[in-house]
N, C-alpha and C positions, 0 to 999 in steps of 0.2 A: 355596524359598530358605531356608527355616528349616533342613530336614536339612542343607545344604550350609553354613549358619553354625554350625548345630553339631558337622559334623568339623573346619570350620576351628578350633572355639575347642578340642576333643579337642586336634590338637595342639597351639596353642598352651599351652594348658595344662602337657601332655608337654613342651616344650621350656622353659617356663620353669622348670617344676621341676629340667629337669637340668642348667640355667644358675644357678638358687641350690647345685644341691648340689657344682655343681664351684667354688665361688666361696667355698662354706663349705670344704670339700677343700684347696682351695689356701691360706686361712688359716689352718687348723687345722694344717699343715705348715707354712707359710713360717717360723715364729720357731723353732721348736727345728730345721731344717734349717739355720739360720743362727747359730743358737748353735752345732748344732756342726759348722759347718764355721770358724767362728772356733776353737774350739778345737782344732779339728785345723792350722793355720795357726800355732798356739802350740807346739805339740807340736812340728812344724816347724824352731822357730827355737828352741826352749829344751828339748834333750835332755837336764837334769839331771833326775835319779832321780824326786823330789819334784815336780817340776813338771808332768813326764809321768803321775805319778799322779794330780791332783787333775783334771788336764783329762780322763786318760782317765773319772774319774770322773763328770765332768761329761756326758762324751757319754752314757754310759749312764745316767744321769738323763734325761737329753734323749729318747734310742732308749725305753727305758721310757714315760713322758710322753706320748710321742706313740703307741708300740702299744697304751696304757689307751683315749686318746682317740681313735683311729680303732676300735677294739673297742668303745667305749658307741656310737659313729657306727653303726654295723654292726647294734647291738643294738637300738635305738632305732629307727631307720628301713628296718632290713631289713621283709624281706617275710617276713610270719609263713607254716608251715608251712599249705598247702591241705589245706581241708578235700575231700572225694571226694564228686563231684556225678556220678556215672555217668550219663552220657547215649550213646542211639547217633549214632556219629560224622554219617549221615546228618542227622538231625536240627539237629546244631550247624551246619552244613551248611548245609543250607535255613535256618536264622535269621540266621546271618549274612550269605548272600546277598540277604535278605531286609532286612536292613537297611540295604546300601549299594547294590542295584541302585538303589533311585532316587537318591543320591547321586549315582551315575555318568550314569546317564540326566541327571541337570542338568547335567553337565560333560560332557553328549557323548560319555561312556563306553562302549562295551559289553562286557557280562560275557557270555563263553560258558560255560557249564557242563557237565562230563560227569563222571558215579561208576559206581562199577561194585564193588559185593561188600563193602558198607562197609556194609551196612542193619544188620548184625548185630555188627558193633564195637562193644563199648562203651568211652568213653574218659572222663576226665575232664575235664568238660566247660565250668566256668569258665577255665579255664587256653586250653585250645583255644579257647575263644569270643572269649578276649582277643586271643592270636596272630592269630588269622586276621581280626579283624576291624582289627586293628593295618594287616597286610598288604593289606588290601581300599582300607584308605584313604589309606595308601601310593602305591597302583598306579592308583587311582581322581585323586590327586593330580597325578600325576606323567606319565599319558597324557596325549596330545595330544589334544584333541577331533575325535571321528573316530575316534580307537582301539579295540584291542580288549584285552582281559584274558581270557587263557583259564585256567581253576580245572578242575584234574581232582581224583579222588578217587579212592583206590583200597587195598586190600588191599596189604602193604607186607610177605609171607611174615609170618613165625611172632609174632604179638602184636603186629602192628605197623599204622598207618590211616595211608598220605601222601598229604598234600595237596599238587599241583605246581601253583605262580601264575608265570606268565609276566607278567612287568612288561617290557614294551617301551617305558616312557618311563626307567628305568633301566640304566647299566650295573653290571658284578661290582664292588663298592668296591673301591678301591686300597690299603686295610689289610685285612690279618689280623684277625677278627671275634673270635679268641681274647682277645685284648688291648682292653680300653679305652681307645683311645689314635686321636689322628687321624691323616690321610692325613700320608706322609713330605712334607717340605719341597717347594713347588710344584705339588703333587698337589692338583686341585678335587674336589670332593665335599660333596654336599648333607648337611648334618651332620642336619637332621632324618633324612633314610633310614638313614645310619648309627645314630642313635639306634635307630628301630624295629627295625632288622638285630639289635640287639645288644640289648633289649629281649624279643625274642621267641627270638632263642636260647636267653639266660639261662631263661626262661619254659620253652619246650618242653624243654630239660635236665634242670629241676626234677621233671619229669613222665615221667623214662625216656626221652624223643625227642632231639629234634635237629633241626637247619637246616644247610641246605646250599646256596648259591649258586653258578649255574654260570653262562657266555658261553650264552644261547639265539638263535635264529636271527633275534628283533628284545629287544633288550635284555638282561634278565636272567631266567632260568629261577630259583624258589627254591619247594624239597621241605623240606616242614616235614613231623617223624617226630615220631607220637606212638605211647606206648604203650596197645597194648589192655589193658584191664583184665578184661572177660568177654567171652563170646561169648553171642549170645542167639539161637534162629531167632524172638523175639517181632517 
């Protein structure tokens, strides 16, 4: 019961951070988008020379102002540059499965596993450790009790280690994972999965990969691409 209270509180945590920082986001915009769409409103109704200039001045005080202040936002809470923890991809592997097979076993889970030509990948191995263990408790969340999760691993051609997780208690989300942003108008979706989706892209991007979500035959299929860093026969 304890591992299972502590991925509950993993995401809680996850979710409440990304509930302050869109709350801080939306303040930090709301007063100069409102100043200048008053001034644009002004502009509007008083086309003399002079008055056109001081408001246009004003917007761009405002546009200024707010790209200083979302640029310290950026600076401040971005995620510092990883340092390079080379591990082989197997390995990360085994410990993450290692960590949430019994998770799933408490929720009735099961994990099937198969790799194949991945002993000798080396990747970076905090970055991958977060990803997949992101996705593990995602998928472990989100089955039915009863379910299964099938995690393959495999050689992905030229410098490349994908990991393919079938989540069958999810479907493909109904936004574009490019964009930040939620489902169009009347569209449901569980905003924690989207978080993780768009958490773990950002993540395996930073590290030369990629994610990729497809329609699988229960749920959703989703191929996380990382980059090899060495090859080893160690």
């Amino acid at each position: 019961m304890l591992l299972r209270r502590l991925d509950d509180l993993r995401l809680a945590e996850r979710r409440a951070v990304s509930a302050r920082m869109v709350s801080v986001a939306g303040h930090l915009i709301g007063t100069p988008l409102n100043v200048i769409a008053g001034r644009a409103a002004l502009i509007r109704t008083n086309l003399a020379p002079e008055a056109v200039e001081e408001n246009v001045r004003r917007i761009e005080e405002q546009v200024e102002r707010l790209a200083q202040r979302i640029r310290r936002l950026i600076d401040y809470f971005g995620l510092a540059e990883p340092g390079t923890e080379l591990r082989f991809a197997s390995d990360i592997l085994e410990e993450c499965l290692a960590l949430y097979r019994p998770v799933a076993e408490l929720r009735g889970v099961a994990l099937e596993v198969s790799s194949e030509g991945i002993e000798s990948l080396r990747i970076e191995g905090s970055v991958a450790a977060l990803v997949l263990t992101t996705l593990l408790s995602l998928g472990v969340r989100t089955t039915a009790s009863g379910g299964r999760i099938r995690v393959s691993a495999s050689e992905g051609g030229p410098r490349a280690a994908l990991f393919d997780i079938e989540l069958p208690g999810l479907q493909v989300p109904p936004t574009n994972l490019e964009r930040f942003e939620p489902p169009e108008q009347g569209a449901r979706y569980d905003a924690g999965a989207l978080e993780a989706f768009w958490v773990c892209l950002g993540l395996s991007r930073r590290m030369g990969g990629g994610l990729e979500i497809a329609k699988a035959e229960s749920g959703s299929g989703v191929t996380v691409r990382f980059r090899v860093v060495a090859t080893s026969s160690a």
